[in-house]
N, C-alpha and C positions, 0 to 999 in steps of 0.2 A: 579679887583674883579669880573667882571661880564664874562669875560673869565675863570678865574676859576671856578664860579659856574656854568658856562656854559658844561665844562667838566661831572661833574658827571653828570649832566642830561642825557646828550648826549651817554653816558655809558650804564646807567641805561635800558633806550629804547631799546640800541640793546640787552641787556641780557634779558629782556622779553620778545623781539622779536625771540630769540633763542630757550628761553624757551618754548614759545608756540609753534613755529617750529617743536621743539623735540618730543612736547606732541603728536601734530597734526600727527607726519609721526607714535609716536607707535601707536595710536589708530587705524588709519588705517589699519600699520601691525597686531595689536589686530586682527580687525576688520575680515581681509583679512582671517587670520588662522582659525578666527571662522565659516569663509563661505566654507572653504576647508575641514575643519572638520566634518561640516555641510553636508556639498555635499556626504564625503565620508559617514556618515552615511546612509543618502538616498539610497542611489547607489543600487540595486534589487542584494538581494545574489544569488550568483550562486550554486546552486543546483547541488547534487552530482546524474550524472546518473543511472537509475534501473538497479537494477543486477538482476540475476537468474529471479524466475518466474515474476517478478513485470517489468520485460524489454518487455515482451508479450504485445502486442493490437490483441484483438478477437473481432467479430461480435457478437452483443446480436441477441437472437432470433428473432425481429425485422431488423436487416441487420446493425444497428450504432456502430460504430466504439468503441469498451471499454477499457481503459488500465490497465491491473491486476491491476495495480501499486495503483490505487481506493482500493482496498483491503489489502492492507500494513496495518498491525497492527489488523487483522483479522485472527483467524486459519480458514483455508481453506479445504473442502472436493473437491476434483475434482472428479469427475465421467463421464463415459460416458454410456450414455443409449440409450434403444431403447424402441419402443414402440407394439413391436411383438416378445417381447422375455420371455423366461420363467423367466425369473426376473423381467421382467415390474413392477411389484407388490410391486419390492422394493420401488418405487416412492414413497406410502406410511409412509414406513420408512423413506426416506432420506427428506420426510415433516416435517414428526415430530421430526425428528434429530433436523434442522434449526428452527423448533418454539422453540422448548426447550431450543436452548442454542444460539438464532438468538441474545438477550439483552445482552448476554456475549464478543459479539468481536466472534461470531462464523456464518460462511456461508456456504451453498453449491451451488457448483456452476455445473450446468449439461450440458454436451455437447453431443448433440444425434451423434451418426453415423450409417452408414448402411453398416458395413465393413463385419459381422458375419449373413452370410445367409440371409444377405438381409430384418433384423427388420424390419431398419429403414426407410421405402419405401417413406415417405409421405413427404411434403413439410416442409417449418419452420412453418408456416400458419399452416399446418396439425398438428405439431407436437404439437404447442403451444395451439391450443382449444384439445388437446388429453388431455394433461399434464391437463390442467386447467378442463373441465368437468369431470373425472375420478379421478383424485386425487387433485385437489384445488391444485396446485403448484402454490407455491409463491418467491420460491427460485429463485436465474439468471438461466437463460438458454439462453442457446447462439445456435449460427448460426450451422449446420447440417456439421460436418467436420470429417475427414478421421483419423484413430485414427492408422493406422496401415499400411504397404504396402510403395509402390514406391511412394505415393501419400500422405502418413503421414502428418498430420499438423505437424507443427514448436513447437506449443507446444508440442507436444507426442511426438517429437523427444526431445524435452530438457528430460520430465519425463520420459522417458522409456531409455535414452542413457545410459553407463555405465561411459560416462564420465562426466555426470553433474552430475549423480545420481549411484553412485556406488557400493551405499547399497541398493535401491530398482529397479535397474533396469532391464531390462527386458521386452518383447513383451507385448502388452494389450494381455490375452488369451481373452475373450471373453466380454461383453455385462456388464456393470454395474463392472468393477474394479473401484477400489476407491485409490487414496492418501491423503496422511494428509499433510497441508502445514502448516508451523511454521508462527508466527505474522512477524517474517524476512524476509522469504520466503522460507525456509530450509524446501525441502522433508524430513519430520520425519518417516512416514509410508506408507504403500502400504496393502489393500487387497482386494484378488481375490472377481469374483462373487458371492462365495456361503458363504462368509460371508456376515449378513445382516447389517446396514447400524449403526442397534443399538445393536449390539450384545457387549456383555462386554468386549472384549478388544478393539474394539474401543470405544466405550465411554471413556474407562480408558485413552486412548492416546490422544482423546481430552481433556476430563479435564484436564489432566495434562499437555498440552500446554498451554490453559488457565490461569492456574494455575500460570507459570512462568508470567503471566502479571500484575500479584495482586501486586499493588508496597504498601508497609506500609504505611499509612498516618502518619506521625510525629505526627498530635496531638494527636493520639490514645496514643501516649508512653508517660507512665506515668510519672509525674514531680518529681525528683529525688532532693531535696535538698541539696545543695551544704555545707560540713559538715563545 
């Protein structure tokens, strides 16, 4: 009798002992998946690298290193100015352009050079108390760089190639040309010096870059009862 009842006990033990065995090694696996899971959330996404203009790093007026790429999701005016030139005056304009529509996702961004007779003679130091006592400039302005020639920055070589830029490209002619960059980075437009900075077709070209940014807000659409 007591070997028989010996039996089931003896039984008993190792199937609980199994039991909990089994529980013990999923939890663990539970455990294990949820920490790899875990990990892989963590993990810092890789980021897809800048294309077209936003792959550029320029000097700000100050000499520190900027990368377009800060400007993504911004229409963009580029320019290059001088400060001894018969458009100087555009500065002006291309102020009030950037207050007007600076709250919208819109910038100008000025790059002095001294390719065209020689404007632009004066230092960055010169150029930046020129800009700021004469016309309140508050817009970026960047480092004093070659817009044209054997000496070309690497940007005006991308803006003016016919291979990046196939619809606006083309030599800077002279002192204050402008392009219009898309919130992508896509050259939409180009014009010369002696359109001014606010003249009606470009305005129209920036709002209507702008304009492609306006995304609907859903709760404005009105609630539709389901019949």
């Amino acid at each position: 009798m007591n070997s028989t009842n010996d039996t089931p006990t003896v039984l008993n033990a190792v199937s609980i002992n199994q039991v909990v065995s089994n529980s013990t090694d999923t939890d663990a696996s539970n455990a294990t998946n949820t920490l790899t899971a875990a990990d892989t959330n963590a993990m810092p996404k890789v980021s897809q690298p800048a294309k077209g203009i936003f792959a550029f790093t320029v000097k700000d007026i100050d000499g520190k290193d900027v990368s377009l790429a800060e400007y993504a999701g911004k229409v963009i005016m580029i320019v290059n100015v001088a400060s001894k030139c018969g458009f100087t005056g555009q500065y002006a304009d291309l102020e009030k352009l950037y207050q007007d529509y600076k709250d919208r996702n819109f910038v100008v961004l000025g790059f002095p050079a001294n390719n065209f007779l020689f404007q632009e003679p004066g230092s960055n130091s010169d150029i930046k108390r020129f800009c700021t006592l004469n016309y309140n400039v508050t817009f970026p302005m960047f480092s004093k760089i070659s817009v044209s020639g054997d000496d070309q920055d690497p940007l005006y070589k991308y803006l003016t190639s016919k291979t990046s830029n196939s619809e606006h490209s083309g030599k800077i002619s002279w002192n204050f040309n402008k392009f219009i960059i898309s919130a992508e980075g896509n050259i939409v437009g180009r014009f010369g010096s002696r359109t001014g900075p606010r003249e009606d077709k470009v305005v129209k070209l920036i709002e209507a870059e702008l304009a492609k940014m306006i995304v609907e807000d859903p709760q404005d659409k009105p609630n539709i009862p389901v019949q």
